[in-house]
N, C-alpha and C positions, 0 to 999 in steps of 0.2 A: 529624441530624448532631450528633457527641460535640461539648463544649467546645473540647476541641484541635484538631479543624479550623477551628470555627468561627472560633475566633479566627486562624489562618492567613489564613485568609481575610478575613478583614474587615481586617488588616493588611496585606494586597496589594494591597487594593482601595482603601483610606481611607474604608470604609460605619462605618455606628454600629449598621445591622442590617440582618439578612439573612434568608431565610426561603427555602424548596424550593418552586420555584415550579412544577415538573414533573420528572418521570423520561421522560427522552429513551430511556435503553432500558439494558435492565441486559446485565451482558458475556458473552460465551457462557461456556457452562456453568458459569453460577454463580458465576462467579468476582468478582462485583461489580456496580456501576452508575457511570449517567453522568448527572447531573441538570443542570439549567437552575437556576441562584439568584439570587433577585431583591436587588436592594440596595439599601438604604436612607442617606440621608444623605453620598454623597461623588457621585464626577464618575461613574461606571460606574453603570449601570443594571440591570448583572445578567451575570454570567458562567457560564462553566460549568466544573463541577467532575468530574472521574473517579475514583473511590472503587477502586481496586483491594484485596480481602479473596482469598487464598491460601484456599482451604477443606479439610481435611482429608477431604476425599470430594469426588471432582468426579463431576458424569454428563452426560457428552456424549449429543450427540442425537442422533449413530448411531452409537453405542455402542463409540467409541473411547476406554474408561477404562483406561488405562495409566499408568505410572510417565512413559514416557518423553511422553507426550499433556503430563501436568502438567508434568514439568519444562522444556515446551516454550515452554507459558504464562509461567511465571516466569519464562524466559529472557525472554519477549519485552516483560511490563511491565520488564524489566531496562532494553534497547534502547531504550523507548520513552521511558524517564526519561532515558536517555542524550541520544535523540534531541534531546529535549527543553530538555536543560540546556546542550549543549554544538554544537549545527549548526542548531539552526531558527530562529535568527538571520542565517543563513547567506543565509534564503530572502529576496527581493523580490515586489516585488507581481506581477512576473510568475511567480512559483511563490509564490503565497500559502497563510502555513499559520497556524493560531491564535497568539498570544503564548501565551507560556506566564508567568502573573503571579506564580505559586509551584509546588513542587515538593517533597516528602517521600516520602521509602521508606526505611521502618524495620520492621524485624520481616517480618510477612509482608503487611504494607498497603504500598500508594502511595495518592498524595493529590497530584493535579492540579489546578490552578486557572488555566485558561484562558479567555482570550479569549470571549465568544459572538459567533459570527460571527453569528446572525443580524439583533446589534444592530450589526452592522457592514459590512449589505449583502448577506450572501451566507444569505438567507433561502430560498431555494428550491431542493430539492429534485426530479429526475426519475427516473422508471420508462423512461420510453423518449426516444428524443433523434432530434434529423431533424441533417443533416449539420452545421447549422452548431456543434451544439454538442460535436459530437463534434471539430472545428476547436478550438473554446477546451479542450479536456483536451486534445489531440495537442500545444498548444503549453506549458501546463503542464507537461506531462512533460517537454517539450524542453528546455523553462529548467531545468528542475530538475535532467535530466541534464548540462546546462551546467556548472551551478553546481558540481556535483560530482565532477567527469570527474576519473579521477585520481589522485583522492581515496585515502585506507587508510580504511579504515572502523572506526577504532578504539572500540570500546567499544559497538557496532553488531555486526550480525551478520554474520560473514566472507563470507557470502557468503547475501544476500539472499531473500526469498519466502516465504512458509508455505508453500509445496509441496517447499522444497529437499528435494533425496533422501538429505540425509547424516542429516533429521532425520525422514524417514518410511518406515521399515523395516520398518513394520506394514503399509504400504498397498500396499509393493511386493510382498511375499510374499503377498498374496491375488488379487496381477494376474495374472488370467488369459492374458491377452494375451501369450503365451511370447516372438515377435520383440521385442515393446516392454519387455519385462522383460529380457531378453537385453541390450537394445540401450542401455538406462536410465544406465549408469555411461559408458557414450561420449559419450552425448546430455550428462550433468551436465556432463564433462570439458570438450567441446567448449564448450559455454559459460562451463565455471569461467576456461579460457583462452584467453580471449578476449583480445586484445592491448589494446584498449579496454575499457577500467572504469571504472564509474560507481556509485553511490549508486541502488539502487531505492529507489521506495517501500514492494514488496513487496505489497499487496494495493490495486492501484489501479484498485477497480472504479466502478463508474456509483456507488454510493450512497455511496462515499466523498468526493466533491465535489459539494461546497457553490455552488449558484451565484446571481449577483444576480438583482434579478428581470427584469433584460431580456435575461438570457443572456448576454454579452458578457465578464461578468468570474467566476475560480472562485475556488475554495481548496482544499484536499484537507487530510480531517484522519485520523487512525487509524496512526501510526507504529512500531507493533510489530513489524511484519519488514521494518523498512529495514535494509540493508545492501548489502554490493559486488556486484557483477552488469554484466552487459550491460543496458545500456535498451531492447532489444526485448521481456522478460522482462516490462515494465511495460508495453508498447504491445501485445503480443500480450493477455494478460491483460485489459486496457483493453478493447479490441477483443469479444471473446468475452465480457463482461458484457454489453455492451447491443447490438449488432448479431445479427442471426441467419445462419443460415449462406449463406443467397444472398448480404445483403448484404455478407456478413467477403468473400465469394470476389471479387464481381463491383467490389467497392472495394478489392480489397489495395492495387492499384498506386496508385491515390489516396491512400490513406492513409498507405501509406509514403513518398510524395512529398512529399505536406502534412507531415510528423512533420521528415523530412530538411530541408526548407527554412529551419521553424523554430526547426532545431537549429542549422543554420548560423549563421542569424541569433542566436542567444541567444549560441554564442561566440564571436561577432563584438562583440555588444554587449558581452559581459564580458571582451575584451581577449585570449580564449585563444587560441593558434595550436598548432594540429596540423594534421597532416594529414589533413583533412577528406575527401577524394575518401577516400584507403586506409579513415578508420574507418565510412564510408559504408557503401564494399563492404562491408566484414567485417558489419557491422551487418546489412544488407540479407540475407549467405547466414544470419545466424543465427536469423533471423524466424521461417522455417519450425520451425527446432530450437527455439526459444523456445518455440513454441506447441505444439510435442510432448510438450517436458519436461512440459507443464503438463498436458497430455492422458492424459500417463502415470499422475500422482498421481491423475486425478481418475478414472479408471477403476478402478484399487486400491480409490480412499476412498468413490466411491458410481456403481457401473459402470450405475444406470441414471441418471442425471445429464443434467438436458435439454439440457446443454451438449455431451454428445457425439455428434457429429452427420458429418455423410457430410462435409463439408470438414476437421472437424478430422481423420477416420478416411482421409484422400487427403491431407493434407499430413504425417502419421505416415509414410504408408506411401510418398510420397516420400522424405522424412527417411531413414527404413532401407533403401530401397534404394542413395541415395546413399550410405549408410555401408558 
């Protein structure tokens, strides 16, 4: 770590020293790291830092190097600084997200110093999840779309995901899939206008939240394609990281019961009134089209993908015959 972070850092924090105590994992494609840093001498005991470096040659690692790949990235440390400076305050403990203790982007670096949740409870990590834990992200999401319903997404991405279609035109032209490629700019539509809008997180899978270690409580961190969307977008997404496809089919109506409940509840707690029954509905037919739109990208971007499977390829192929 250069002098100039360092000292960011140790002026956020109030340490007298600091030292790299681990690399958590560096960023795709090159584009940087995310360490663990120990501190010495104030009240924090160690935070974490996101080093974002622009690199003048990127190499993705299935070999999506493009102009528009990179300038996708840079948009999205853009967003995520956004995120950052200006709405992740926004969040309460029921959608918990890191503080963020400083913040810099100059040139083609960012320079994050956040929170480490592990020193604040949310130290554990899963690969697979039995129902109750997939209950604390279903309410997560819910608060979080609460919080946001609404919202303009200014300074954030118009319109939510790393799979959006307006920003991968690379993945669609190699889609095989002629109906679903046909059908792609309907499927965006229908959920760009959606009459309910809300704040995604954008990539809200299993290994982006953080949870304590008796399960009970999460946090979600990685805010680079938050933006405006429908919250199915997040719950489908959610869904198809860590569930397989018996259990996505034979739990939908569960799931989206549990998700609805919670959502009520969150803008009840936060005082909002809408009409709840109407953004239900609307919510509920767009589930299925949530999960396509995403089905569509992933087919494009790597068409043997263990994710696509006989329920995603039956709730598509609903999708396009209703259309």
């Amino acid at each position: 770590m250069n002098n100039h972070f360092r000292n960011i850092t140790i002026k956020a924090t109030g340490a007298v020293n600091l030292f790299v105590q681990e690399e958590i994992q560096s960023l795709w494609s090159g584009y940087g790291s995310i360490v663990r840093i120990a501190l010495e001498g104030g009240s924090i005991r160690s935070v974490v830092a996101k080093h974002v470096r622009m690199p003048a040659q990127n190499k993705h690692p299935r070999g999506w190097n493009t102009d528009l790949s990179h300038l996708r990235k840079v948009k999205s440390y853009e967003v995520e600084t956004a995120w950052y400076k200006n709405y992740s305050t926004w969040c309460n403990v029921d959608c918990r997200v890191p503080k963020c203790l400083a913040l810099e982007a100059k040139d083609n670096e960012v320079f994050m110093v956040m929170e480490d949740l592990d020193s604040s409870g949310f130290d554990t990590r899963l690969s697979s999840v039995s129902w109750y834990h997939v209950e604390v992200c279903l309410s997560w999401l819910a608060h979080f779309h609460a919080t946001f319903l609404m919202q303009k997404p200014e300074g954030l991405w118009s319109v939510g995901t790393y799979w959006h279609l307006e920003t991968r035109p690379d993945e669609l032209k190699v889609l095989n899939d002629k109906a679903l490629k046909e059908a792609a700019p309907i499927i965006d539509k229908k959920l760009n206008e959606a009459n309910y809008q809300t704040f995604v997180h954008g990539d809200a899978k299993l290994a982006n939240f953080c949870f304590s270690a008796d399960g009970k409580k999460v946090a979600a961190v990685d805010f680079q394609y938050v933006g405006g969307g429908c919250g199915m977008k997040d719950v489908a997404y959610f869904i198809g990281s860590c569930l397989n496809e018996e259990d996505c089919e034979k739990l939908e109506d569960k799931i989206l019961d549990y998700y609805f409940v919670a959502l009520r509840d969150a803008l009840k707690k936060q005082g909002k009134k809408v009409d709840f029954d109407e953004m239900e509905n609307e919510w509920r037919m767009l589930y299925p089209v949530a999960w396509t739109d995403f089905h569509r990208f992933l087919k494009g971007w790597s068409p043997g993908h263990w994710k696509i499977n006989s329920y995603s390829e039956r709730l598509a192929r609903e999708v396009l015959r209703d259309m």
